[in-house]
LUMNUPA-979560 format. One record per residue (C-alpha): residue number from 1; z, x negated, y. Coordinates in pm, 1 decimal, decimal comma. Layout:
BEGIN
SITE|seq|pz|px|py
SITE|NUM|Z|X|Y
...
***
This chain:
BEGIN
SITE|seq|pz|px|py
SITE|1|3935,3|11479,9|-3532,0
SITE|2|4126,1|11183,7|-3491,8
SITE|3|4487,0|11236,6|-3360,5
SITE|4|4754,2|11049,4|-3168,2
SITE|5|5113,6|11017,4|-3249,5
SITE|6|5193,4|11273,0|-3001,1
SITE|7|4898,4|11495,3|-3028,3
SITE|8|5049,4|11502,7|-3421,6
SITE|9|5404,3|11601,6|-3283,1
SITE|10|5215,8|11842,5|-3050,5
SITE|11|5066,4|12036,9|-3323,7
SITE|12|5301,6|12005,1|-3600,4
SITE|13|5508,7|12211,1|-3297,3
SITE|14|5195,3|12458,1|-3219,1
SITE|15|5075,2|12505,7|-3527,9
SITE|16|5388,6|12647,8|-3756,5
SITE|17|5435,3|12314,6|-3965,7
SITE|18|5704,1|12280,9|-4182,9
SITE|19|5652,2|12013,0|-4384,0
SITE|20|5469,3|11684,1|-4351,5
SITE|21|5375,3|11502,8|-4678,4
SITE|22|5355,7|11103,2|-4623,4
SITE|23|5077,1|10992,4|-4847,8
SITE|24|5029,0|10668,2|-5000,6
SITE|25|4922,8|10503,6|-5311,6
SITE|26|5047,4|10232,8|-5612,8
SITE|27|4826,4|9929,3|-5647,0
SITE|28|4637,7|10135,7|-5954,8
SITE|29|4510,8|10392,9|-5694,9
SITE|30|4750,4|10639,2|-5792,4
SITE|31|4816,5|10866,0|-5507,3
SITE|32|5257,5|10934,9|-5415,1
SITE|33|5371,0|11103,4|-5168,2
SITE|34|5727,0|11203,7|-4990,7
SITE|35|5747,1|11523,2|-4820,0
SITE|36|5945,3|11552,4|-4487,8
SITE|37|6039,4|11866,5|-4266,0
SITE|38|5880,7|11860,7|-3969,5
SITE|39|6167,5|11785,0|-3735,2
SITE|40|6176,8|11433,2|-3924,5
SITE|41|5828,6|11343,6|-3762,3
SITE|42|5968,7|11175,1|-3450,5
SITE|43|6188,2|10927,3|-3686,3
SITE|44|5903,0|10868,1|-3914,7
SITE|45|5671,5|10779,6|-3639,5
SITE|46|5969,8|10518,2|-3486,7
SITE|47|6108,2|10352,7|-3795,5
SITE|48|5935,3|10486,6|-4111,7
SITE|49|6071,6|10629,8|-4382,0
SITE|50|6266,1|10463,0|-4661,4
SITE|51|6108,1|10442,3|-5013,1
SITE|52|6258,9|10288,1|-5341,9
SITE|53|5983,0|10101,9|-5405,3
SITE|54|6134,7|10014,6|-5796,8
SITE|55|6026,2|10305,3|-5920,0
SITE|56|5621,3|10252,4|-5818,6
SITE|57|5440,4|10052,1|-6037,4
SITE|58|5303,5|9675,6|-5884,8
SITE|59|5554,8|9717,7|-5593,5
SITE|60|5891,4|9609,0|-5711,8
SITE|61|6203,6|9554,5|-5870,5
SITE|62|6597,3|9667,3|-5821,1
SITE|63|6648,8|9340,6|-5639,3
SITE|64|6413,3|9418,0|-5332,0
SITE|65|6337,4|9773,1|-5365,5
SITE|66|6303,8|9924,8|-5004,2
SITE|67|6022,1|9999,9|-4846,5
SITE|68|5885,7|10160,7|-4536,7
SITE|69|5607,4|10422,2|-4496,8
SITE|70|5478,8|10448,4|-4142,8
SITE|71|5231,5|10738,0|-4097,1
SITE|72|4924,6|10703,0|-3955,9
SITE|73|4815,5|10986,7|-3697,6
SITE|74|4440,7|10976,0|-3743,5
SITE|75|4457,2|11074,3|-4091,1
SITE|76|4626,3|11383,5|-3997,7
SITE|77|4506,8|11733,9|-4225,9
SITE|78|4618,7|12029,5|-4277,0
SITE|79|4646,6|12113,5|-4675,8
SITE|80|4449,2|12420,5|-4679,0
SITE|81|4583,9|12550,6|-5031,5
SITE|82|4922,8|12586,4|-4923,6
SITE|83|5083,2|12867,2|-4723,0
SITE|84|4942,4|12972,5|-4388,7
SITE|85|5361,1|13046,7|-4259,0
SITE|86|5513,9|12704,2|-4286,8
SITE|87|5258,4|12518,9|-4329,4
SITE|88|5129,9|12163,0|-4475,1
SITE|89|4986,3|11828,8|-4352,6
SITE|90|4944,1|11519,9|-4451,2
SITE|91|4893,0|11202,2|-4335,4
SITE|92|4839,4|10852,5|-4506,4
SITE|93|5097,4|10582,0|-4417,9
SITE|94|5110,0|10203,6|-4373,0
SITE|95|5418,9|10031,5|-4572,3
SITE|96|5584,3|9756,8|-4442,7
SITE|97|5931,0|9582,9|-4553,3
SITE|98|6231,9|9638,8|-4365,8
SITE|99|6189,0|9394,1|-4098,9
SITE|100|5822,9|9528,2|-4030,6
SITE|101|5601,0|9277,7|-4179,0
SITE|102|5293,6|9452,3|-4415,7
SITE|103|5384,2|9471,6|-4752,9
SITE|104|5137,4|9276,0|-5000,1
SITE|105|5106,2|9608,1|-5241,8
SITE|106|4974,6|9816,0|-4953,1
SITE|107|4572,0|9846,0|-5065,8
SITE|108|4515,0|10009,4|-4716,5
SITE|109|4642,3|9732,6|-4567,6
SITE|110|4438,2|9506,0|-4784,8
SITE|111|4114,4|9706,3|-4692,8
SITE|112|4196,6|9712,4|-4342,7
SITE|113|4187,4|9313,5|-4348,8
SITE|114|3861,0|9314,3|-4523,0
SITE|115|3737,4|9488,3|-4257,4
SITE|116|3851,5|9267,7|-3952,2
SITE|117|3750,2|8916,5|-4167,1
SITE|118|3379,0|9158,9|-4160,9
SITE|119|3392,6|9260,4|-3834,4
SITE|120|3489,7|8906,0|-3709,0
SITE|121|3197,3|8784,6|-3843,7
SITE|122|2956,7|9012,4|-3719,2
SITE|123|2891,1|9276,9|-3969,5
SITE|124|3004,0|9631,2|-4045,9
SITE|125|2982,4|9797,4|-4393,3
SITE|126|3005,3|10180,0|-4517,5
SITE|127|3068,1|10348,4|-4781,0
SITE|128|2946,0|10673,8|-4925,0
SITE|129|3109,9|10734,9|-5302,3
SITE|130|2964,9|10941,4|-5608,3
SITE|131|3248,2|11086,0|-5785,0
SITE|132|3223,2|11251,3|-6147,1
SITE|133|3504,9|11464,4|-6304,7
SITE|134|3523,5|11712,0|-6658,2
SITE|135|3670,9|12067,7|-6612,3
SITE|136|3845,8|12154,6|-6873,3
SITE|137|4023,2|12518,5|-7026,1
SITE|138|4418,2|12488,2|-7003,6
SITE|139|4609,8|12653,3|-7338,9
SITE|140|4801,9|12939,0|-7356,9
SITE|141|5085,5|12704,0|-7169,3
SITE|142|4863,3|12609,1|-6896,8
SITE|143|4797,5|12250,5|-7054,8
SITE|144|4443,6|12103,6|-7049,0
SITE|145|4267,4|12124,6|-7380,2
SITE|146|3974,3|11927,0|-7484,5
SITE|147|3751,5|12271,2|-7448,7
SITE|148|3488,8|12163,3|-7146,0
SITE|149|3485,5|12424,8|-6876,9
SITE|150|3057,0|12533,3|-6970,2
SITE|151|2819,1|12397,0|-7174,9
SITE|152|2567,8|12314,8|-6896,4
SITE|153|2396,9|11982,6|-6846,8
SITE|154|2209,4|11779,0|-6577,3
SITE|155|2147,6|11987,0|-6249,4
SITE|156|2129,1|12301,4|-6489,9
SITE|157|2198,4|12632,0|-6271,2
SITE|158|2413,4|12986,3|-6325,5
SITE|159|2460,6|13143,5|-6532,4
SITE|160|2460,7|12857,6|-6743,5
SITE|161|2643,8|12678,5|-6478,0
SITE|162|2971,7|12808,8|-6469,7
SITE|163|3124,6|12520,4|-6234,5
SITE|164|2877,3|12660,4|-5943,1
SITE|165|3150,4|12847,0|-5792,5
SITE|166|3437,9|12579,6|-5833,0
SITE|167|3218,5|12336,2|-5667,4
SITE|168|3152,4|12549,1|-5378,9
SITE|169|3500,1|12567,2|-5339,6
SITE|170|3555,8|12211,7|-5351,4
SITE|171|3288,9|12176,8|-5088,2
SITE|172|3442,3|12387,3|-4824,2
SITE|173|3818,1|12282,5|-4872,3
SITE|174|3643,4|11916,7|-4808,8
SITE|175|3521,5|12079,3|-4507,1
SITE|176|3872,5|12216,9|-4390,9
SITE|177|4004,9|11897,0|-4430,8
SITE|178|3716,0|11710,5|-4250,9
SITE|179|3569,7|11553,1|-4505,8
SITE|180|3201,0|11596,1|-4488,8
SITE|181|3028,6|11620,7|-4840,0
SITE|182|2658,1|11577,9|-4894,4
SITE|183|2537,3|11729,1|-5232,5
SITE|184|2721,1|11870,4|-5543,2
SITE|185|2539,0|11908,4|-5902,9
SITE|186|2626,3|11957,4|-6241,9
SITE|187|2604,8|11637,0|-6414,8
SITE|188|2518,5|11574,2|-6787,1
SITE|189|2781,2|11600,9|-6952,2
SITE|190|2973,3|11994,5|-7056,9
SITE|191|3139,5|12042,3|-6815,5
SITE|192|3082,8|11726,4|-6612,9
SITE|193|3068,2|11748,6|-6207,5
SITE|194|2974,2|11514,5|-5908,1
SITE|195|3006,1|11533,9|-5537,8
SITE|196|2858,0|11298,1|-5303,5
SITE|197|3009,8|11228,8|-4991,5
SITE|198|2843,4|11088,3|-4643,8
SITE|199|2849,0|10749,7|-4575,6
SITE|200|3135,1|10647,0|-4350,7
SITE|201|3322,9|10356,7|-4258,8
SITE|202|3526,4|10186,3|-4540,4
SITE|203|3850,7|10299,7|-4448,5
SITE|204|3759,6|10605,5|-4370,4
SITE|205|3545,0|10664,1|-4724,3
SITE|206|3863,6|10518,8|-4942,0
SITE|207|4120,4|10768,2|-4778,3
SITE|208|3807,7|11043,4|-4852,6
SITE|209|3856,6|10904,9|-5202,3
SITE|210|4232,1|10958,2|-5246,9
SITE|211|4213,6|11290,8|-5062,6
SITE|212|3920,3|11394,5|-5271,3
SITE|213|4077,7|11349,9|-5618,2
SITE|214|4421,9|11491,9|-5513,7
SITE|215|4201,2|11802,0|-5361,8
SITE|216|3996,9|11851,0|-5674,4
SITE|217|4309,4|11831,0|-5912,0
SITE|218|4472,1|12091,2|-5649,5
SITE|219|4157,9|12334,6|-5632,3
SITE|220|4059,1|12406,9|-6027,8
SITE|221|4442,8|12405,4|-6114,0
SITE|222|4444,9|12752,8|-5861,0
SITE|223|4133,4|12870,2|-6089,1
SITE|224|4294,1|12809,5|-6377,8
SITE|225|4188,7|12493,8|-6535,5
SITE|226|4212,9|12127,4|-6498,5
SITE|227|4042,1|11855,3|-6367,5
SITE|228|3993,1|11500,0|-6559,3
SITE|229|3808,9|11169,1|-6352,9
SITE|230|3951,3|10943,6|-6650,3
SITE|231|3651,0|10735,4|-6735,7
SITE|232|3614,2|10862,2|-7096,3
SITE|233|3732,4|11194,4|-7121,5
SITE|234|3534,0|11297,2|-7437,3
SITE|235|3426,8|10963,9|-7708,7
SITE|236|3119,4|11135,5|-7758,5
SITE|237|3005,8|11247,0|-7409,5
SITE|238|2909,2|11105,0|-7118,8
SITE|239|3220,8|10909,7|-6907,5
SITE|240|3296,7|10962,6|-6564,1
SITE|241|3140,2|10702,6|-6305,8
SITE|242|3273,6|10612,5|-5940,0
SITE|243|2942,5|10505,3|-5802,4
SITE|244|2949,5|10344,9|-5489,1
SITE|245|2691,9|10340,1|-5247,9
SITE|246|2681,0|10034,9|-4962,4
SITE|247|2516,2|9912,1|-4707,4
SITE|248|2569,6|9681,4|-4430,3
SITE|249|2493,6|9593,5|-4056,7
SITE|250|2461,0|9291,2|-3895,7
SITE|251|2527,4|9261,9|-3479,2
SITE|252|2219,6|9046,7|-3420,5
SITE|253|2020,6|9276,8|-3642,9
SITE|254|1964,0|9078,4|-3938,1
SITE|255|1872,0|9208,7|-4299,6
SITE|256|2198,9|9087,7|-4479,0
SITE|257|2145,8|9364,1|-4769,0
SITE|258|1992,1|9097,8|-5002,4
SITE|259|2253,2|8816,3|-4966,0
SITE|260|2524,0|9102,2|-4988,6
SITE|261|2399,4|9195,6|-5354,8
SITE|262|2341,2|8863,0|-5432,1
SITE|263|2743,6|8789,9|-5356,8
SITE|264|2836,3|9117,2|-5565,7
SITE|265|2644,1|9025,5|-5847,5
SITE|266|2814,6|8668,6|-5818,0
SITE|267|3154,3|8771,3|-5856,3
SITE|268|3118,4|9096,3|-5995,4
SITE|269|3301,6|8983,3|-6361,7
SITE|270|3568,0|8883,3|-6167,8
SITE|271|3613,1|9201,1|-5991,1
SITE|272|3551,3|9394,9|-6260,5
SITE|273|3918,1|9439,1|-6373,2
SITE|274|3980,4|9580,7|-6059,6
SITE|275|3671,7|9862,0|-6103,3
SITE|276|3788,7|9934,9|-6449,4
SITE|277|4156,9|9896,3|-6516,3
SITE|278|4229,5|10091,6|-6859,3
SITE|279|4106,3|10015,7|-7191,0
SITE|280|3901,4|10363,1|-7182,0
SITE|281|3695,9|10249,6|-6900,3
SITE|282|3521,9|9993,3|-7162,5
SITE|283|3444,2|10267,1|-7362,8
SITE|284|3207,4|10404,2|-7082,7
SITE|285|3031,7|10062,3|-6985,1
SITE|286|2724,7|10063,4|-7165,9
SITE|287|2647,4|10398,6|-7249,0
SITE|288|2487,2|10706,0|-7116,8
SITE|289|2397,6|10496,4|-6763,2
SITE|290|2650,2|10333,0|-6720,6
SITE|291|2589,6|9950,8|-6695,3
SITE|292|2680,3|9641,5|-6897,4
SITE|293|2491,2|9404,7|-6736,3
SITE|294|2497,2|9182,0|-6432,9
SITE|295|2140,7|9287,1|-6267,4
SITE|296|1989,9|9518,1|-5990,4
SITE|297|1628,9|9666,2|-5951,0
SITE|298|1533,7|9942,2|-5776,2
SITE|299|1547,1|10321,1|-5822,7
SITE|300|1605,0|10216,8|-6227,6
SITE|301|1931,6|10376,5|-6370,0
SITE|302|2053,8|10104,4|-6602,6
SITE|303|2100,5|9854,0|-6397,5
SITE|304|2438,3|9770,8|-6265,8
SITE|305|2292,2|9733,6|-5901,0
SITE|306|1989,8|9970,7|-5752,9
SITE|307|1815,0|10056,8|-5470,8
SITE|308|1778,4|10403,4|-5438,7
SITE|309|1464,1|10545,7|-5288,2
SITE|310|1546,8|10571,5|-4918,7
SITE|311|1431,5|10492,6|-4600,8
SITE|312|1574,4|10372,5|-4257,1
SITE|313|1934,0|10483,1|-4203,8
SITE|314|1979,6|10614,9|-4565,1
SITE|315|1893,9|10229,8|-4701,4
SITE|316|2171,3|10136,5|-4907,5
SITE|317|2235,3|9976,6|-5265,8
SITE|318|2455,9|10194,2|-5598,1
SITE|319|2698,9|10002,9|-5763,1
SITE|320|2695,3|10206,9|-6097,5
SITE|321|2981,0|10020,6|-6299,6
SITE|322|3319,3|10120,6|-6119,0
SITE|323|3528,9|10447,9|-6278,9
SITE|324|3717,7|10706,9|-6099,1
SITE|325|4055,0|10549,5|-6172,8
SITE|326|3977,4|10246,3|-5974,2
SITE|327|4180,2|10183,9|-5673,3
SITE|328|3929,3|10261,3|-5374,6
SITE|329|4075,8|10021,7|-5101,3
SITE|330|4067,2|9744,6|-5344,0
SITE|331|3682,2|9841,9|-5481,6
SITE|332|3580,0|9834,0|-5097,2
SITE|333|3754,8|9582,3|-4991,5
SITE|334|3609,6|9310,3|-5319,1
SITE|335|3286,5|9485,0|-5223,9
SITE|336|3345,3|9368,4|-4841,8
SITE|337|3472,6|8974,8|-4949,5
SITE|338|3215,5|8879,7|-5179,6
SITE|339|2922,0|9036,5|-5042,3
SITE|340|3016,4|8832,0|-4736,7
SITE|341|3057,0|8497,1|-4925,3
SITE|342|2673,2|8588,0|-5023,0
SITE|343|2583,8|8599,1|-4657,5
SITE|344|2763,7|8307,9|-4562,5
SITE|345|2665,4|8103,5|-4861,0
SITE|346|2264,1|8231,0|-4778,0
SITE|347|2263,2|8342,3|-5189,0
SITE|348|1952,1|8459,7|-5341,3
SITE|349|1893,3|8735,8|-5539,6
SITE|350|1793,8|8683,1|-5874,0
SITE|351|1448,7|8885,0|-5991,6
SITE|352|1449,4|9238,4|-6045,8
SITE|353|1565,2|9350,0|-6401,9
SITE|354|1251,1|9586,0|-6447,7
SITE|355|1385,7|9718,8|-6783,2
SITE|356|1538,5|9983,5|-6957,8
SITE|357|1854,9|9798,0|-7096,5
SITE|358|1929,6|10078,5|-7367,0
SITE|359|1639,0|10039,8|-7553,4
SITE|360|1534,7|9664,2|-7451,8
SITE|361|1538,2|9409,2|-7768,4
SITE|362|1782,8|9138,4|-7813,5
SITE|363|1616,4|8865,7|-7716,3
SITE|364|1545,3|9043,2|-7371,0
SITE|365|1918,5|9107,1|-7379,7
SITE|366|2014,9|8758,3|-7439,1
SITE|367|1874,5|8649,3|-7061,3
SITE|368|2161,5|8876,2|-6875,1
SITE|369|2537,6|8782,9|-6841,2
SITE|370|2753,6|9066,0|-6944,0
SITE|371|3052,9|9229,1|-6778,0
SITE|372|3371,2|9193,3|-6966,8
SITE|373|3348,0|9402,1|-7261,8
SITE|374|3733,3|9509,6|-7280,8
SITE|375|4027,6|9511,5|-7057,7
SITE|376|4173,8|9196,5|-7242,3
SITE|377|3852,5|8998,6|-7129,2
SITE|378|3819,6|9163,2|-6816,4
SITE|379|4191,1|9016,8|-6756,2
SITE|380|4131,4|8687,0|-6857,8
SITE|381|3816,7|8638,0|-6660,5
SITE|382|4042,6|8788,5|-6358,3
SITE|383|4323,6|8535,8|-6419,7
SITE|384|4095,1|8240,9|-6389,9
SITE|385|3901,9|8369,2|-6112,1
SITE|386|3936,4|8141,2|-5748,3
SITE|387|3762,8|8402,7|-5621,3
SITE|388|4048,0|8689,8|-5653,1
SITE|389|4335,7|8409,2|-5632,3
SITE|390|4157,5|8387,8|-5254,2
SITE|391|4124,1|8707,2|-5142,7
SITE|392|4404,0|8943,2|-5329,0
SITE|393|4764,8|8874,9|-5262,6
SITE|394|4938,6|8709,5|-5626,9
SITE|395|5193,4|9069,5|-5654,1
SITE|396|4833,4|9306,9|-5681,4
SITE|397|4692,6|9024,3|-5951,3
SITE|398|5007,2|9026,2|-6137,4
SITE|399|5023,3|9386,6|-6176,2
SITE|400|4698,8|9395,5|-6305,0
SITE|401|4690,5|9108,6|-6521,2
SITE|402|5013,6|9206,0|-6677,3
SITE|403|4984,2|9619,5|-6745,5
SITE|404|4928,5|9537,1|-7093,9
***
């Protein structure tokens, strides 16, 4: 359900709230959030609340450090893991500068523009994410060890599976909160989970993103152990993928899917800092699935780009290189921009990469461009990239370009 400011005030009143977290995130995707009591709504909802923004990484210094977070009502949940008597919600905010006008570090707002230039021109994307996490055992002083949760693999089942029950519970807190998820597995590594979401729209699937990891983290801590989405938990296990599924819809009812690729694949080197932003999420690209190089197929696994095997409303295309520590509003929102420049520009797709690119030779090799093969590359091809300079505002570039 999507509320109103007052139907918020109306059940924050109803409903024995007590406190109302205001969610947001830095321009890495990390999630923040200030906690109000609930008679502080009304002001939030008029003015916003005052942040020091020095303190967040990529959104400022001492000299111009406050910042406004403005809730937005239709992101309104209830946090089901914390007390029924004085109870949770959150919502995620908007941030603005003191005078009111957007500030250039808000990713949601950067998203939400991606959307109108789409929507402007007659098309409509969604989302549906793959996410992966490791559970791990905590020590005797409840800190995560490097001891994986089972020793299960792909799609095994219990008793073997001993994550069954943690992803159940995972599934219907998603519920609670709204959030509709479509399948859950095992996945191959010990340990090693996904959950698929439903395809929704992109702002929509990004905050299902942030509330999803936060969720997770929240969930297996009450169990007892931790949760990891770093993209290389264990150097000699499979990493943790963010694999995001796409597809788009043109007004006038014309196939765009093939020019949208097309556009990804174009500027996919230059967005790749921004779907792999520590030096750990090199250590995945390349191995155990996870792609390397710029191609698409379908169906085939170790390709950067596929077409799963769907038909009519499930169509859609996998981009299988992002990590869970990218930012999701900025993954969707590059996703949005250059897939359009493909439409717009009429770009062809280049022809199907019907290999296997783990055990193809060399000189088979040789024919594919590469993505950046560390984060010091990955920056540099970012920094010289017209592309980004046009569609990301110089503070998110910066912060990037510079974390090391």
């Amino acid at each position: 359900m999507k509320y109103t400011k007052q139907e918020v005030l109306q059940f924050v009143k109803e409903e024995d709230v007590k406190f109302v977290r205001l969610a947001f995130c830095d321009v890495f995707g990390k999630q923040k959030n200030i906690s109000i009591m609930d008679k502080e709504l009304p002001r939030a909802f008029e003015y916003g609340i005052a942040i020091d923004a020095s303190a967040i990484d990529g959104f400022g210094d001492e000299a111009h450090s406050d910042l406004f977070l403005h809730p937005d009502p239709s992101t309104l949940v209830v946090l089901p893991w914390r007390p029924e008597h004085g109870r949770v919600v959150r919502m995620y905010c908007d941030i603005t500068y003191p005078d009111g006008k957007p500030f250039e570090g808000d990713t949601r707002h950067i998203l939400r523009e991606a959307i109108r230039q789409a929507d402007e021109a007659g098309f409509s994307f969604k989302f549906g994410p793959e996410m992966e996490f490791y559970l791990f055992k905590l020590n005797e002083k409840g800190y995560p060890t490097q001891e994986t949760y089972d020793n299960a693999g792909y799609m095994d089942i219990a008793p073997r599976d001993k994550c069954e029950n943690i992803r159940r519970e995972i599934c219907l807190t998603l519920e609670q909160m709204g959030i509709d998820p479509e399948s859950s597995h095992h996945e191959e590594g010990s340990g090693q989970n996904e959950i698929d979401f439903r395809y929704s729209y992109p702002l929509e699937a990004a905050d299902n993103a942030m509330t999803f990891s936060a969720m997770v983290k929240a969930v297996v801590h009450r169990n007892g152990i931790a949760a990891d989405f770093s993209p290389k938990p264990l150097d000699n296990a499979p990493g943790n993928g963010l694999h995001i599924n796409f597809s788009v819809r043109s007004r006038d009812g014309e196939d765009v899917i093939k020019p949208t690729i097309a556009g990804i694949l174009n500027h996919i080197r230059e967005m790749t800092l921004f779907l792999n932003h520590v030096p750990k999420s090199y250590d995945r690209l390349g191995k155990e699935k996870a792609p390397s190089y710029v191609s698409w197929s379908a169906q085939n696994r170790s390709q950067l780009i596929r077409i799963p095997a769907a038909v009519g409303e499930f169509e859609r295309a996998e981009l299988r290189s992002p990590d869970p520590y990218a930012n999701p509003y900025l993954a969707f929102a590059l996703i949005i921009y250059a897939g359009l420049e493909g439409i717009k520009r009429g770009s062809r797709l280049p022809k199907p990469a019907n290999i296997n690119f783990y055990t193809a030779s060399d000189e088979v090799l040789s024919k594919y461009p590469r993505l950046p093969l560390s984060i010091e590359e990955a920056i540099q091809v970012t920094a010289n990239s017209k592309f980004i300079k046009k569609y990301l505002p110089a503070k998110i570039i910066a912060a990037y370009c510079n974390q090391r």
